[in-house]
Steps between C-alpha positions, in 0.01 A plus 500: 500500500603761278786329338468238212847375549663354817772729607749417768322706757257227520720282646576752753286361794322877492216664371536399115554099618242556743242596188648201281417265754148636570407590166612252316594167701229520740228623256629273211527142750171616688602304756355570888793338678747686270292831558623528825829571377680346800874348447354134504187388391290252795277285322277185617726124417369125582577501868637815560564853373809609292681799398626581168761800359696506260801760347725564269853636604689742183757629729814629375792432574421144562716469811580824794609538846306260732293286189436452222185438239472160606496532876245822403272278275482205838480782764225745289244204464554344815444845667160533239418166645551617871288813483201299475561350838572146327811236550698528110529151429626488071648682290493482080775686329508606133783624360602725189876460416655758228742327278868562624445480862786367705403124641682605827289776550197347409628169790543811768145602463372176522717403826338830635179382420558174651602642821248742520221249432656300788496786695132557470429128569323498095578252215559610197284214304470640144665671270536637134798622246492709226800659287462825296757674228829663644341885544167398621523422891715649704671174597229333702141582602339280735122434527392349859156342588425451865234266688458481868230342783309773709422332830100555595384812644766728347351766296695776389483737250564893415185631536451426885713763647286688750536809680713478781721244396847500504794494162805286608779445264771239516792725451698723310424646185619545172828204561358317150478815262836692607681191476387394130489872407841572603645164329389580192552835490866473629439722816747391820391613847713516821268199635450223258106487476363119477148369326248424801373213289354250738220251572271606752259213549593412869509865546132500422410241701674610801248811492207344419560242813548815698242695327201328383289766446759690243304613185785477206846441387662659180874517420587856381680451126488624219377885631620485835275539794338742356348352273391199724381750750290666238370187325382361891341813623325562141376113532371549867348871407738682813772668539827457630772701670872389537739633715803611320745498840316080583625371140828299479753620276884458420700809552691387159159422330340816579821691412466335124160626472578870590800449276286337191188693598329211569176527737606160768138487595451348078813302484440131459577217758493130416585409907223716709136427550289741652183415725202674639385372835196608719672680774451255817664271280843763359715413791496118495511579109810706513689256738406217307681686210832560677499176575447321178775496262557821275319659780750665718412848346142503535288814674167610473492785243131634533154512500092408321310810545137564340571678198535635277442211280849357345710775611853419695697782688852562662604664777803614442807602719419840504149456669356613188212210275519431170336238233653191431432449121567222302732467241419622174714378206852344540700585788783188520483272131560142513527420912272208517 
């Protein structure tokens, strides 16, 4: 770390986050589960194994096209929940409420919530409310805590891609980021562009039924997938190479990117999960996906190879490779 301050770039889901987590969560908490730095943390229970996560959701403006921050709060931990392989089960919710906020507005996130939680199958068991001066909070933040069951023999994690496998992702990118971006900043397109916000639990475990053997789940947020591209192939030590013609994308979403000079490849999703598979296994994987809800999009997108270590590559449309990085300081502000 060579910063002494927290600057928004470390919220950015790139590089400088990346080095706050590791340097100073991981190392500070010491904890081995937690050093894995997976989405949910699997830990022994009386009886059975659970999954924890837990977020908090800043976005701004509290509601845009297709959700809002309550339906993102539900949907972001469930999905956390999911990517461990385990059924979400309960929810907590703690909430920070700026003085002046509209009650209606404040009743429209929590029907979202509600019907997103319903959605999921969860229960939202807990909960906390705080209040904070008029200037201090943006309207609402929201602070989720997720626990779910992970059924015996499930095992999933980051660090076991191996070469060979396959990359599948859900769907398109970038849905989540344009449309929050482009509310706030007042841009209209020809094609409204909705939030992908969405739980993805069954989703999950219609690919696990089908594929057993696949190594990990991670939903690509804050940094886009290439940051969770980068973050699995640096935990498995092997590279990774994407084909740019296989990934999903809106015509109207990748238009806003050329237009904002945004890279689509780091813009975040709150609706997509993304899945490496051994490659027997891609197939019943991939059809598994199109047939689970939220899954209509999905394709294959690449492949594990050896190495070098931690290092993710595209091909792009022009035949020519190039490296994937991560994102390094703040591309999109406030979008989760």
């Amino acid at each position: 770390m060579d910063q002494d301050r927290i600057l928004l770039a470390h919220g950015s889901g790139g590089t400088m986050m990346r080095e706050l987590v590791e340097n100073v969560f991981v190392s500070g908490f010491g904890d081995d589960v937690l050093s894995r730095m997976d989405d949910a943390g699997v830990v022994a229970f009386p009886g059975s194994r659970v999954a924890l996560s837990t977020d908090t959701y800043v976005v701004w403006p509290l509601e845009f096209p297709g959700a809002d921050i309550g339906r993102l709060a539900v949907c972001g931990t469930v999905n956390d929940i999911a990517t461990s392989g385990a059924t979400p089960l309960y929810l907590s919710v703690g909430f920070v409420l700026e003085e002046g906020l509209e009650i209606d507005v404040l009743r429209r996130v929590l029907v979202s919530m509600r019907e997103a939680a319903a959605e999921a199958g969860v229960r939202i068991i807990t909960g906390d409310t705080k209040v904070v001066e008029n200037g201090h909070g943006d309207g609402m933040y929201i602070n989720t805590a997720g626990v779910g069951v992970v059924p015996d023999g499930v095992d999933l994690s980051g660090s076991l891609c191996r070469p060979g496998d396959v990359v599948l992702l859900s769907g398109t990118l970038g849905d989540h980021g344009i449309a929050v971006v482009s509310t706030r900043e007042g841009l209209s397109f020809s094609t409204d562009i909705q939030s992908d916000a969405a739980p993805l639990n069954r989703l999950v475990a219609a690919v696990l039924a089908a594929a057993p053997a696949t190594r990990c789940f991670r939903d690509p947020t804050r940094g886009g997938l290439a940051s969770t591209l980068n973050e699995l192939a640096s935990a498995s030590r092997v590279s990774m190479t994407v084909d740019e013609a296989s990934v999903p994308v809106r015509e109207q979403v990748r238009g806003a990117c050329e237009m904002l000079g945004y890279d689509v490849f780091q813009v975040a999703n709150e609706g997509k999960m993304v899945a490496v598979v051994p490659p027997d296994q891609a197939q019943a994987a991939l059809e598994a996906m199109k047939s689970a809800p939220y899954g209509a999009d999905a394709a294959i997108i690449g492949e594990v190879a050896d190495g070098p270590a931690g290092k993710v590559y595209v091909r792009t449309l022009f035949g020519a490779t190039r490296i994937m990085d991560m994102l390094v300081g703040e591309q999109l502000p406030r979008i989760c």
